[in-house]
N, C-alpha and C positions, 0 to 999 in steps of 0.2 A: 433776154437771156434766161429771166428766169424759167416765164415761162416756158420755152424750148425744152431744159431742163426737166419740168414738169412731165411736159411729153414726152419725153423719151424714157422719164422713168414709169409713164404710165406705159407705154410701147411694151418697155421693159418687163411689166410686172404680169402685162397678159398673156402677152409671149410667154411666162412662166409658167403662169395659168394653164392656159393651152395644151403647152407641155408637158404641164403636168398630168393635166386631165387624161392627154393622149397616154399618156405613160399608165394609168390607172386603166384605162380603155385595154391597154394590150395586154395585161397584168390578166386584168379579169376574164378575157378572150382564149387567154392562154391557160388562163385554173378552167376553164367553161370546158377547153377543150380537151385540158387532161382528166377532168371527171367524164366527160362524153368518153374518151377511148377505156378508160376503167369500168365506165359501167357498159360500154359493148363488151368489155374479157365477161364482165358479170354474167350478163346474159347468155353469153355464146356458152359457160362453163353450165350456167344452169337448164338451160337444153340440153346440153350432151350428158347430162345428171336425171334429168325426166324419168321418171317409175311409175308411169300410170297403171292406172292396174290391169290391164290387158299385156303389159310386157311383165307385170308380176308373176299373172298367171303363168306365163310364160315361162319364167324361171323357176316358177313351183313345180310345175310339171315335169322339167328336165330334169329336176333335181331329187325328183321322185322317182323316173326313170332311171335314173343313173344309179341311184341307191337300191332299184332291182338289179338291174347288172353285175354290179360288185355280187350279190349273195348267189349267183351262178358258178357251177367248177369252173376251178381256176383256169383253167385251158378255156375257157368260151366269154370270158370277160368282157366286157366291153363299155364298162363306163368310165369317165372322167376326175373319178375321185382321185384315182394316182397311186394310191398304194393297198394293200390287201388290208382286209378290214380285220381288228383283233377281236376278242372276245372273252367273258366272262360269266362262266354259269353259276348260279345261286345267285337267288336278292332275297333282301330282309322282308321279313312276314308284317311286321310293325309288333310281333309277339316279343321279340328279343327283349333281354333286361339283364343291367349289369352293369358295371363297370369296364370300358375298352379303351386299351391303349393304338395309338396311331402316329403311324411316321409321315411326314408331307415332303419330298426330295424338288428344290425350289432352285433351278437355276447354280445362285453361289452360298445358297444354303439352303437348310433342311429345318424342316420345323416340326416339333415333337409335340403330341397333344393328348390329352387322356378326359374322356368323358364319361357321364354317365345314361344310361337311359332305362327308359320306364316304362316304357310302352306307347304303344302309336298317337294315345291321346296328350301326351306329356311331351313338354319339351326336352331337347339336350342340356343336360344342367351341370351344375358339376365341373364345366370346363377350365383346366389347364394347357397352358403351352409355353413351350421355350423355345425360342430360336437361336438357332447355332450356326456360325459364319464356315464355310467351309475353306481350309488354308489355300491357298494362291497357290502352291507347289502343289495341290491335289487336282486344283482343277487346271491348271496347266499340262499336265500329264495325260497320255492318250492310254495310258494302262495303269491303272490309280482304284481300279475299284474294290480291291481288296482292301488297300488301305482306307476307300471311302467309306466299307462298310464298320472295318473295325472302327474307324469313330465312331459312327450312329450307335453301334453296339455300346460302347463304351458311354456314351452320351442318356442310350436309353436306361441304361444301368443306374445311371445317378439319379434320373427322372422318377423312375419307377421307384427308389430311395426312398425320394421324399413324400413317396405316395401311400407308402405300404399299411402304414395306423389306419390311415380311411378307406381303404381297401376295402377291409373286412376280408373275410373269408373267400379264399379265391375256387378252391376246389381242386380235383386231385386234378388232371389235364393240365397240360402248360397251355399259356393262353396264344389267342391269336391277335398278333400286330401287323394291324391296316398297314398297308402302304402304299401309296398313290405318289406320283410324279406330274410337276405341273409343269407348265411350260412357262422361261425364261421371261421374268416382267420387268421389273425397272431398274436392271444392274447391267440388260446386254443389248446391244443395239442390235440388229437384224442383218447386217452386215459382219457380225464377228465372227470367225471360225468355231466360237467357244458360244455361242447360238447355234451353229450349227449342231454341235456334241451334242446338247442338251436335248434338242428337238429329235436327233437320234434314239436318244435314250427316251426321249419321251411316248413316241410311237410306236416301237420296235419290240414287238414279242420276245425273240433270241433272244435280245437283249437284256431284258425285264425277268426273262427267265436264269440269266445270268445273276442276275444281281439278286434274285431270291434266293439262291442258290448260296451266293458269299453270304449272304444277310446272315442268312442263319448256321453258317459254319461259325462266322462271327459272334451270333449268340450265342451258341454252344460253349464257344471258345471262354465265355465269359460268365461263363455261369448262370445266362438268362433264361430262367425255361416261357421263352415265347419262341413264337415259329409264324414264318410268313408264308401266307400260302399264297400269295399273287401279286404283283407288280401291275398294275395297273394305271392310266392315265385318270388324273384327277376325274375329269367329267362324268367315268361311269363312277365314281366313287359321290359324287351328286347324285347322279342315276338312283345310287342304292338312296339315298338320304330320300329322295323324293316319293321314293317305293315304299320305305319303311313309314313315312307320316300316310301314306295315300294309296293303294292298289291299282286307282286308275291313272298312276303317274306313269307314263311312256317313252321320256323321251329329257334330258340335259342338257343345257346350253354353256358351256361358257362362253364371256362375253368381257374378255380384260384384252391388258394388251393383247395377245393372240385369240386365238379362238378355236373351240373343237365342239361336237356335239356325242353323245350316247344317246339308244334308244334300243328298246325292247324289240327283240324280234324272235317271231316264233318260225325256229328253223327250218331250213327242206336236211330230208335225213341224210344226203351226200353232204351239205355242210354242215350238221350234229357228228357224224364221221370225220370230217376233216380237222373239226377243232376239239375233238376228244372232249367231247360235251356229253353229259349224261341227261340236262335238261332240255329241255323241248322248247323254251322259252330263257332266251340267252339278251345277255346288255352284249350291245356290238357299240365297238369306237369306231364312227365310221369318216371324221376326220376331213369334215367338208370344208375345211380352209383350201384342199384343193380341186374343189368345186370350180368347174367353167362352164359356161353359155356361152353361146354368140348373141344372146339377148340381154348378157348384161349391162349396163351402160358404162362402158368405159371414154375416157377422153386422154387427149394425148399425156394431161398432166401424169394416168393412171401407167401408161405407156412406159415415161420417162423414168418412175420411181420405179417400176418394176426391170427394165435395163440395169439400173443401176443397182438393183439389188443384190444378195447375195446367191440367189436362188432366180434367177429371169426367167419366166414362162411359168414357175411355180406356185403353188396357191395364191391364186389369183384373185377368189372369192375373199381370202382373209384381210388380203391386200385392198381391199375394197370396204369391211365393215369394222376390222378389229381395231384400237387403241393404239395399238404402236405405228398406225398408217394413217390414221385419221388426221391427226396435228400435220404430219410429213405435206399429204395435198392440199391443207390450206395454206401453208410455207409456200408451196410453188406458182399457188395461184397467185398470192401478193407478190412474191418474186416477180414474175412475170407483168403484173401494173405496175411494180417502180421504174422496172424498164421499160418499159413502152408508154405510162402513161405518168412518168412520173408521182407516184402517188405520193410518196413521201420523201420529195424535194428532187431539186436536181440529179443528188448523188445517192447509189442504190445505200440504204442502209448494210455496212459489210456482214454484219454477224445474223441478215434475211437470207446469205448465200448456205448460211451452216446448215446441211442438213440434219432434221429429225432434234432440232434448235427448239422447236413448237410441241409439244407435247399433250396429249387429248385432254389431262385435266387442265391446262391453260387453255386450252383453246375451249371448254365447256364452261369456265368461267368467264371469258369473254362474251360467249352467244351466248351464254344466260344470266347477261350484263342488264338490270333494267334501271338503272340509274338516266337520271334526263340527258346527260350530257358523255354516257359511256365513261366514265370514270376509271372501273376497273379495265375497261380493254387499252386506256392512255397507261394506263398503270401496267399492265402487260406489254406490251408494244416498245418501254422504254424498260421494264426488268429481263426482256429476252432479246432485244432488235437493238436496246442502244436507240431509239425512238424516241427523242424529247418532246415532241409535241405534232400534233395531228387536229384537222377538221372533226367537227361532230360528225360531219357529211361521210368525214374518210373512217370514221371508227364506225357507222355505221354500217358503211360498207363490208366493214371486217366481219363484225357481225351476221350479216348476208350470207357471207361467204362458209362461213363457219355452220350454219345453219343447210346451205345446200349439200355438204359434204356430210352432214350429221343423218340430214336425211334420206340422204339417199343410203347409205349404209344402215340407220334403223329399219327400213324399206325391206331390204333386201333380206336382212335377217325372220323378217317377218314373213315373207315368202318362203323362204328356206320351210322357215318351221311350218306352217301351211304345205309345202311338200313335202315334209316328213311325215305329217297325220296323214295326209292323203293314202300316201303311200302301204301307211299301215289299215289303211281301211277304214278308218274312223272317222271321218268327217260327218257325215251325215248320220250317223246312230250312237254314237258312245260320246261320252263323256274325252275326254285326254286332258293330261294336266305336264305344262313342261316347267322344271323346272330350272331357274337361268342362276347363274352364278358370275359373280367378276366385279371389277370396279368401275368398269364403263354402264354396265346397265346398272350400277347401285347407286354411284354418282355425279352419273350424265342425266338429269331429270329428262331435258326435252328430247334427249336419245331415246330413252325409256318410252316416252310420249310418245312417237314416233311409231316407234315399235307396236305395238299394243294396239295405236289406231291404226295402222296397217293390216292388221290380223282382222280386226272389227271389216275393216272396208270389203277388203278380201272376202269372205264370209259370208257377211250381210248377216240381217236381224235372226234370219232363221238360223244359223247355222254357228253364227261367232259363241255364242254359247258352250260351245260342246268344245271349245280349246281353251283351257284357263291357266293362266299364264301366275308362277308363283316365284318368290324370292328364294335363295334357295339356302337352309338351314343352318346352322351353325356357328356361319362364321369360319375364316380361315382355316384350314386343316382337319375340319369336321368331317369330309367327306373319309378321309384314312379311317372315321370311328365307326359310319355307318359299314364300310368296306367289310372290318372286321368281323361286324356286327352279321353281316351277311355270311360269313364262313365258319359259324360258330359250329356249326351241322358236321362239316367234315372229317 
């Protein structure tokens, strides 16, 4: 009896065994073949991301053509940028010196800055700024600009206050205060109606001439003797900064969440007419976030975020390189492996449905995670997804993934500006120096990298020389000082 017993608990415990085993067998079959279907999404998204440089040139070229088009009379237009190009005559010699005040109009605030300079060989020294939140009842309002201006007036008033002992001696002229408008960075989603405003005001001539207009009724009203002579988007206000350190600067990048370019161009005399320009050689906002090719590489993810956007069919190029879109397609990519390939468990994690949940500086610390075991991206994963725990296998993935979308957007930016020089004529004889500004080229390292070797590749040994690629000066709101700096003449 006993032994019977015996058998049947050995029977018993193989049977277990067995079972067990099989049960690890189908366990493991089943993770083999949700990593199999996650890394085909891998693959098929990095294909349809491909920049070889034959589709670069590609996009350099169009975008070089397209930026001749635009500078044609308006009746004969025919490029893809989307909306008429603005303009600004006078840039700074690097002769300028002195002390310059500068307004920065940011979204849901403005920021006030006052520097010094000394000549092209000298740095911007001297810098102060304040930032100032702008009330909820102003930016809610679709007719608020008067009252927007008399704050900044009233604002600049105190600023200038505390400044006047180290001033020194101003001179008899009232002076001139920069003022630049930048576009909407980490207070509004791309979806808001109150993103839309901003971007309004950001690009829009009338507009800007509007607002120069209140500015300085404003200061009048308050007893400021400053005067604005231009409203202008930040980039050409880089433009001037780049100009004023360097002669052979040509051309601005910004490079944050959105993204706009400036660059020097030497007029045809129907467009020195048309834009009441007295220079021969004028900064144009030419405003390539809506930049399109049919050579871009786009993929359905780029598709969907662009439906859903506020703006569908609309800059398309920005939507592809800038910050506020970046973090958005690697969200959709993981989206799409928790559901199809369960990547991270049975159930989709709910707060990977949230869009624009990922954001470029998390997702640049992720991809430029070099810890053994991805630490920081388990760390990310569970501070924004609600993600307690992940494979090394699965965070490296992330990784990947963050890396494909990084570069194919430093890629493209790289081409762009390669179409920019071209188009100016410079490639093969001059020197050109652009200067890039924003927080994605300053604190995205391997975005940077990206960038920079793409220009090299493009190029080749002969010729990558003659584009040299700079950080661009100051620091926040410095671009409103060179601005000024540049209209000291008028």
């Amino acid at each position: 009896m006993k032994r019977e017993l015996v058998v049947v608990a050995a029977a018993t415990t193989a049977a277990a065994t067995v079972a067990g085993v099989a049960f690890l067998v189908r366990q493991w079959r089943r993770q083999s073949n949700q990593q199999l279907s996650a890394q085909r999404i891998l693959r098929e998204f990095a294909r349809w991301c491909a920049t070889p440089t034959s589709k670069l040139w590609q996009v350099a070229n169009e975008m070089a053509s397209d930026m001749e088009a635009e500078l044609t009379p308006p009746g004969d237009r025919g490029g893809n940028l989307g909306v008429p190009v603005s303009y600004l005559a006078g840039l700074p010699t690097g002769e300028e010196k002195g002390t310059f005040y500068g307004i920065n109009l940011r979204g849901t605030n403005f920021m006030i800055v006052r520097g010094k300079l000394e000549g092209r060989n000298e740095a911007l020294s001297d810098m102060s700024r304040q930032e100032i939140e702008i009330p909820l009842h102003i930016l809610s309002s679709d007719d608020s600009t008067k009252e927007l201006c008399d704050l900044m007036a009233v604002e600049v008033a105190k600023f200038v206050g505390l400044h006047v002992e180290s001033d020194g001696k101003v001179g008899e002229r009232e002076r001139i205060l920069g003022f630049t408008v930048s576009l909407p960075v980490d207070d509004l989603l791309p979806s808001s109606a109150l993103h839309s405003k901003w971007r309004r005001l950001s690009f829009n001539d009338a507009v800007g001439g509007e607002l120069a207009q209140e500015m300085n009724q404003a200061l009048k009203k308050h007893g400021i003797e400053m005067r604005v002579y231009a409203v202008v988007n930040d980039t050409i206000g880089h433009l001037a900064g780049g100009r004023y350190y360097n002669k052979e600067s040509v051309a601005a990048v910004s490079l944050g969440m959105g993204t706009d370019v400036a660059y020097i161009e030497s007029l045809p005399q129907q467009i020195v007419k048309e834009s009441s320009s007295e220079a021969a050689e004028t900064a144009i906002n030419m405003q390539w976030g809506n930049f399109f090719s049919s050579h871009l590489p786009l993929t359905e993810y780029d598709a969907s975020l662009d439906a859903e956007s506020a703006d569908p069919g609309c800059r398309i190029f920005e939507k592809l390189i800038s910050g506020m879109y970046l973090g958005e397609i690697v969200r959709r990519v993981l989206l799409r492996m928790a559901e199809e390939s369960a990547l991270f468990g049975d159930v989709v994690p709910p707060k990977l449905t949230i869009s624009y949940s990922l954001r470029s500086p998390d997702m640049a610390a992720m991809h430029q995670d070099t810890s053994q075991d991805y630490e920081i991206v388990q760390a990310k994963l569970k501070e924004i997804f609600d993600i307690e725990s992940s494979t090394t296998l699965v965070r490296e993935m992330v990784t990947e993934i963050c890396d494909v979308v990084a570069e194919r957007g430093a890629r493209l930016v790289g081409a762009g500006i390669v179409g920019i020089v071209k188009k100016m004529g410079r490639l093969a004889n001059r020197k050109s120096v652009i200067t890039i500004e924003g927080g994605l080229y300053e604190h995205y390292r391997i975005y940077r990298n990206y960038l920079h070797s793409t220009v090299w590749e493009m190029l080749g040994t002969d010729l990558c020389d003659n584009v040299i690629i700079n950080h661009s000066h100051g620091g926040s709101g410095a671009a409103s000082i060179f601005l000024a700096a540049s209209q000291t003449d008028h």
